[in-house]
C-alpha positions as CSV (number, residue, x, y, z in Angstrom):
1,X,-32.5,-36.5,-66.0
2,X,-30.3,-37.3,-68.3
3,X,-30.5,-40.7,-70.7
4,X,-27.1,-41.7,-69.0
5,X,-28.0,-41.1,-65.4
6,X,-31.6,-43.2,-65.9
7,X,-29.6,-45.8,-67.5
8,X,-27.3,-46.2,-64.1
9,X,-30.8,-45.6,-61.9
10,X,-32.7,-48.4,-63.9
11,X,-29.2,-50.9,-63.7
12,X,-29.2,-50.5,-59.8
13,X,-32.7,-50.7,-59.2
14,X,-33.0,-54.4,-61.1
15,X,-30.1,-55.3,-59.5
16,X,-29.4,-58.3,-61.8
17,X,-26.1,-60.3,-61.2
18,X,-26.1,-60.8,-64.8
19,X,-26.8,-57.3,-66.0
20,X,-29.6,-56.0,-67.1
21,X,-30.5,-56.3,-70.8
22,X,-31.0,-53.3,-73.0
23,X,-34.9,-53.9,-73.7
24,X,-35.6,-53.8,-70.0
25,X,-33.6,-50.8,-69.5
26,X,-35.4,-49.2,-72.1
27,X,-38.4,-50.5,-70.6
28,X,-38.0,-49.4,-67.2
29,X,-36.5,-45.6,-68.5
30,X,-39.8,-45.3,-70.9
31,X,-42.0,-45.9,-68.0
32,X,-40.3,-43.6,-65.2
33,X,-39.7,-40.9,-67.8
34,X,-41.8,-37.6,-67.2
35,X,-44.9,-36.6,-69.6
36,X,-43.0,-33.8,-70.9
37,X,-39.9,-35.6,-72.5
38,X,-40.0,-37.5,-75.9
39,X,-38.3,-40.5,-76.2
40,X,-35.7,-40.9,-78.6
41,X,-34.5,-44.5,-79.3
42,X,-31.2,-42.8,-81.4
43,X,-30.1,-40.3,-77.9
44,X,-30.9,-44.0,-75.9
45,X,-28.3,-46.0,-78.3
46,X,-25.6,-43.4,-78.2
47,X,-25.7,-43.4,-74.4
48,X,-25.3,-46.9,-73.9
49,X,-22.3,-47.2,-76.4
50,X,-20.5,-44.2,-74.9
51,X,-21.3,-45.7,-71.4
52,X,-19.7,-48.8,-72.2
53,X,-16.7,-46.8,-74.4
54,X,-16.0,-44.6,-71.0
55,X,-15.8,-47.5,-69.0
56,X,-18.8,-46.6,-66.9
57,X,-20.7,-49.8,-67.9
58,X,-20.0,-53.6,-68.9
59,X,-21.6,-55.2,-71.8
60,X,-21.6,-58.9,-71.2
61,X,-23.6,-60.2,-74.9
62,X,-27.0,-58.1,-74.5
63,X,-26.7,-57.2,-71.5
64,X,-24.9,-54.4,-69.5
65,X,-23.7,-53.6,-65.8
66,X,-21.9,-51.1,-63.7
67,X,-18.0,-51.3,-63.9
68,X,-16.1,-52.0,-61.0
69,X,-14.3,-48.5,-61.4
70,X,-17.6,-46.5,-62.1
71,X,-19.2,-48.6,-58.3
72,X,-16.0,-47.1,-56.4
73,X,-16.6,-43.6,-58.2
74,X,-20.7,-43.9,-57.3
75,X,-19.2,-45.2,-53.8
76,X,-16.8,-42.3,-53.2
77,X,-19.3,-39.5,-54.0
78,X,-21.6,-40.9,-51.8
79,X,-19.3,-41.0,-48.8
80,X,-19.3,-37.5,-46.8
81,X,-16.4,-35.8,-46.4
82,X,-15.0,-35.2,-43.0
83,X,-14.1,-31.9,-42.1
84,X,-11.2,-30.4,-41.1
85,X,-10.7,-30.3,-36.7
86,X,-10.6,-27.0,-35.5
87,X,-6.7,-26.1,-34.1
């Protein structure tokens, strides 16, 4: 899993109004995270900034949450696609 992709998974599982601060998304991703990865506090960082620079998250002060655009996006992908009717 990706830094990126935990950071979205811990933001939707505190599901904070506010958004979610980056100490207890660091938090949540250090305890979920397998046995077999090392953490790295720099890799961490540079997700969140590039998050927030593509317009996939919101920083409000310390804290961060999804963007409107990125929920329709997460929305969309989730939806299933109908297929075509047979003619």
């Amino acid at each position: 899993m990706s830094y990126k992709a935990a950071i979205v998974s811990a933001i939707t599982e505190f599901k904070d109004r506010a958004g979610s601060s980056s100490i207890a998304i660091k938090k949540h991703m250090q305890a979920n995270m397998s046995a077999d990865k090392k953490w790295l506090n720099g890799m961490f960082l540079n997700a969140l900034k590039k998050a927030v620079a593509d317009g996939d998250l919101v920083q409000n002060k310390n804290s961060y949450k999804l963007s409107p655009e990125f929920k329709k996006k997460a929305a969309a992908a989730l939806k299933p696609k109908k297929k075509a009717a047979p003619k």
